[in-house]
N, C-alpha and C positions, 0 to 999 in steps of 0.2 A: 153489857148490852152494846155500850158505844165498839169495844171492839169486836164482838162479831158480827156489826153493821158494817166495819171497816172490810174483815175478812169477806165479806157475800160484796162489797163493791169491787173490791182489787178483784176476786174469779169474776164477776159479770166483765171485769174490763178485760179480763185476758182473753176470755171467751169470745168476747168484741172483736176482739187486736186477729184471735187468729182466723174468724172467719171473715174478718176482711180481706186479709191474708190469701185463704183459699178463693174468695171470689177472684179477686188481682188476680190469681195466675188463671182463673177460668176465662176469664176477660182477656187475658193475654194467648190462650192458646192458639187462635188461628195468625197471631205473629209470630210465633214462635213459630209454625208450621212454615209460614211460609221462609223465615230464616232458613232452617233445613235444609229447602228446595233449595234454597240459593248459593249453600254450604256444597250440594248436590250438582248443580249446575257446574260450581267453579271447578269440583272433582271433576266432572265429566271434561271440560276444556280442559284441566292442565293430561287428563288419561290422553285427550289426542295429540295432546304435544308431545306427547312420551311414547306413541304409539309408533312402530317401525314396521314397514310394508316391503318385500323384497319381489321383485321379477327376476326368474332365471331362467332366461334363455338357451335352448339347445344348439343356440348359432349364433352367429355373429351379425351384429346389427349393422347390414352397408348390402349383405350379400343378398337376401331376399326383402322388400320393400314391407312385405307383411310383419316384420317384424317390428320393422321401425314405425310402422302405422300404431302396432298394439304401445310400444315407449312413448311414443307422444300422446297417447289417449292416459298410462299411466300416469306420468310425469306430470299431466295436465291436473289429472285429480290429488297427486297431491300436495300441487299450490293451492287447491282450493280450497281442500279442506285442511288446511295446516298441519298434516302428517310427512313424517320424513320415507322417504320412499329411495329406492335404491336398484338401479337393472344392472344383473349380473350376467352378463357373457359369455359362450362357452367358444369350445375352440371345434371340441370334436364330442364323442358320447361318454368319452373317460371324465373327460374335463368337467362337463356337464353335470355328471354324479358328484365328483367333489366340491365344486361350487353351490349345488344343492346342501348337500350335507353341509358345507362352513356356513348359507345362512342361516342352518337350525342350529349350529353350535354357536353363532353371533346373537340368537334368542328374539326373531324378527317376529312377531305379533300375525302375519300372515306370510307368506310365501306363497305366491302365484306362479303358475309355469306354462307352457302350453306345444299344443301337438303330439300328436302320436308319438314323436319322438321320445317324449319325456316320460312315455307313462309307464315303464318298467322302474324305472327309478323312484317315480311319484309312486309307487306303490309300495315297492320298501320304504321308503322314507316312512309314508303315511302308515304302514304297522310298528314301524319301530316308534314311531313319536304318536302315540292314537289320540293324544291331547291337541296336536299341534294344528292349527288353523290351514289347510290347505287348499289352491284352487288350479282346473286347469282349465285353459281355454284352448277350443277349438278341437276337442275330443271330450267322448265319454266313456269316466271309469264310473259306472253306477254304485260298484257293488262294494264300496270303501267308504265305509259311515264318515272320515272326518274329512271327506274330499267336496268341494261345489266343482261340476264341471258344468261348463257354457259351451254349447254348441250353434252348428249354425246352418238354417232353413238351405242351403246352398240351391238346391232343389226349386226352390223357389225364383232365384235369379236366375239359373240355366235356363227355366221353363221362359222366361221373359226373354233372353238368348236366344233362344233356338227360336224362340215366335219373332225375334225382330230379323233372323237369318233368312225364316221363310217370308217376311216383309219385303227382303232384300235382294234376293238370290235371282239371278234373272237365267241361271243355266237350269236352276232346281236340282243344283248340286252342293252340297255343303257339308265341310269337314270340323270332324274333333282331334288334334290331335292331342292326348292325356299321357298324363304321368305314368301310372300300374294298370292294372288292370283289376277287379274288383270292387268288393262292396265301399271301401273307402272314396271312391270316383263315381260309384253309380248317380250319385245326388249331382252329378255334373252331365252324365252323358246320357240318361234315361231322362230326366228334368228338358235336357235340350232336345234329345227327340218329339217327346210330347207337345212342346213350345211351335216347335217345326210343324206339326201335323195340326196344331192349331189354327195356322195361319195359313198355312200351307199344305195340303194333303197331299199334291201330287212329289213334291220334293223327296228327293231323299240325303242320307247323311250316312258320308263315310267315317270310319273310327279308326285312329290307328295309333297303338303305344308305345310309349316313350322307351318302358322300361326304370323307368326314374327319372326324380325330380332335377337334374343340374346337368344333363346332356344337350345342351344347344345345338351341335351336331345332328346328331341324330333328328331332335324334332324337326331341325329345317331340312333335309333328308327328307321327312314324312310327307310335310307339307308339301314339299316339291312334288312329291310321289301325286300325292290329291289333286293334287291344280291341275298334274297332265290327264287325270280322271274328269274332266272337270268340274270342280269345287271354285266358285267363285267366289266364296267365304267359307275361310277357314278359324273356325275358336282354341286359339292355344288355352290349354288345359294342364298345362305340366310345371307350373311355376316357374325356377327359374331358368328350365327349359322353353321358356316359351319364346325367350328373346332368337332362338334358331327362327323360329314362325315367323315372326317379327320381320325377319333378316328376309328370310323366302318370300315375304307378300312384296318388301320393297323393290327386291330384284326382279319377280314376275308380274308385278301390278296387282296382285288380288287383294280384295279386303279381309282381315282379322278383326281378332278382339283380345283383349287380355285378364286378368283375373285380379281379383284382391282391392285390388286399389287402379286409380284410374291411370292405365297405361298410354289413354287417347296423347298425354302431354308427349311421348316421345315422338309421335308420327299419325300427328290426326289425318293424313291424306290418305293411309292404310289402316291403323290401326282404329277403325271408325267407334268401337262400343267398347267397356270394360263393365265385367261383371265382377260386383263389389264385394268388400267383405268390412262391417264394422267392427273391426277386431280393435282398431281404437274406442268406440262405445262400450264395448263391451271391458277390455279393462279399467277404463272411465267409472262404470256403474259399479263392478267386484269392490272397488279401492270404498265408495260412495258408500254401498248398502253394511261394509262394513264397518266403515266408522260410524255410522248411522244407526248402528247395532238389527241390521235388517238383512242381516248375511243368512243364508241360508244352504246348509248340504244338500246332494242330491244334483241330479241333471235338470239342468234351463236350456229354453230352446229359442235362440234370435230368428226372428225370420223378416220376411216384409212391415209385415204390420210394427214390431218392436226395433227398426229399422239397423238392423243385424246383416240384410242381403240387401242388395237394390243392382239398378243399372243405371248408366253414364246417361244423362239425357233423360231419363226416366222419373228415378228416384231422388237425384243427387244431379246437383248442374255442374258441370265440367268448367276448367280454361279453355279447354280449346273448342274451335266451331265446331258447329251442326255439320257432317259431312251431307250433302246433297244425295247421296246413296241412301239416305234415312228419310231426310225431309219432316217439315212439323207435321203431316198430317200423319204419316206411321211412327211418329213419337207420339198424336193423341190418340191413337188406337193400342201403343204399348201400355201407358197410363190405365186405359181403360183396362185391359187386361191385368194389371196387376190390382188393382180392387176389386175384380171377380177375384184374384186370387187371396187377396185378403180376408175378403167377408165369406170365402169359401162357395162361392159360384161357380169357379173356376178348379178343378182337380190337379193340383200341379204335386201330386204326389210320388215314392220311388217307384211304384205298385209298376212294374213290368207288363205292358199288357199283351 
């Protein structure tokens, strides 16, 4: 008797022992959870330390200012978020291809590119690598599942253009001189027309082109040509052709504008407005949304509202003065007009009327 009192106490004590046992770890499960997270966490910071990000450029960063705007918007993002980041240079469109392909064979976690330029490349690339993370900016390839391309409202800042020209204009003559000709430029020279006839209906606007982007020549050639038409503002349109514009306002007096980035610094006495481009934001946010794991394929569209376009004086404050040809009170009625175009009041679309 005595020992099968022993045997039923020693099972009551194990039976004790193990469902104390199981309680403790029920009582422990939301520590342990939360350990995980933390487990979880530290994974995720050391993945962005490890994380490598590539820019490859179809140019060279000195030659167009747009370029060096989109490097310092990159570069900037990735001191912030603690990613190694890297812009690759091209010389010509050969070079460009092989530089492309060495940072998929160097194994970079994204590769960004951008322009029209790049998109025959970025598209072999993107079939031959269909895993591989790629983005472009400043054009869209829609139809390439592993592509984010960023576009940009341009349309929206001409229209603010063309309405601060017809602010301005005191002959009611006003010129574009543009890069090509076509759908790649219409968001520049259809945008400013409608701007123009905003403010201005009796004005009109002459157009004349370049033929391409890096003729300085020619476009101040153009320019000339307009001013003896009289155009007393004339909008360079041609990138780095626009410095010929530049060159023709300072030697006839007229006022210009220039593009991307604010060109008012080289000659605010002429060159009074610059219609922008936040191509630094915009690589800024790619580099962000991907480490962030908020990255997304498919075409994005910057415009006013997401401040992707704007103008000198308008959207964005300049170094240099307020040219007296503009005055604050046709900088509060450009304002005004670009939040009609924001909240969609305002039509500043390509729609040719």
């Amino acid at each position: 008797m005595k020992k099968r009192l022993a045997v039923l106490m020693t099972l009551a004590l194990v039976i004790g022992l193990l469902a104390a046992c199981g309680g403790g770890n029920n009582g422990n499960q939301g520590n342990n959870a939360a350990n995980t997270g933390s487990n979880n966490a530290s994974n995720t910071d050391s993945e962005k330390k490890d994380m490598k990000i590539a820019l490859v450029l179809p140019e060279e960063i000195g030659v167009n200012p747009f370029f060096e705007l989109m490097d310092k918007g990159f570069q900037q993002a990735g001191k912030d978020f603690g990613v190694e980041v890297k812009t690759i240079e091209s010389s010509d469109a050969s070079a460009f291809e092989q530089n492309f392909r060495a940072a998929v064979a160097e194994k970079y976690d994204l590769i960004i590119t951008a322009t029209f330029q790049a998109e025959d490349a970025l598209r072999k690339i993107a079939a031959e690598n269909p895993e591989l993370p790629l983005a472009i900016i400043d054009q869209v390839v829609p139809d390439v599942p592993n592509v984010r391309s960023v576009a940009f409202k341009e349309n929206e800042a001409s229209f603010l253009l063309g309405a601060a020209a017809g602010l301005i204009t005191e002959s009611n003559v006003v010129g574009n001189i543009v890069a090509i000709e076509g759908e790649l430029m219409d968001k520049y020279t259809v945008g400013f027309e409608k701007g123009l006839k905003h403010t201005n209906p009796d004005a009109k606007v002459l157009v004349s082109y370049v033929g391409g982007f890096n003729d300085t020549a020619k476009a101040k050639e153009l320019a000339m040509v307009q001013h003896s038409q009289g155009a007393d503002f004339i909008a360079g349109m041609s990138a780095v052709s626009d410095f010929g514009v530049f060159d023709a306002a300072k030697e006839k007096g007229f006022y210009t504008s220039g593009q991307d980035v604010d060109r008012t610094i080289n000659d605010p006495e002429h060159i009074i407005l610059s219609q922008l481009k936040g191509v630094d934001t915009v690589a800024y946010e790619t580099v962000k949304e991907f480490v962030e794991g908020t990255f997304e394929y498919g075409p994005s569209y910057y415009g006013l509202a997401e401040d992707g376009v704007g103008l000198t004086f308008v959207t964005r404050d300049s170094e240099s003065p307020l040219s007296e040809a503009i005055g604050e009170e046709n900088i509060a009625k450009l304002k005004e007009i670009a939040e009609g175009i924001k909240n969609g009041e305002i039509d500043a679309s390509v729609t040719k009327e």
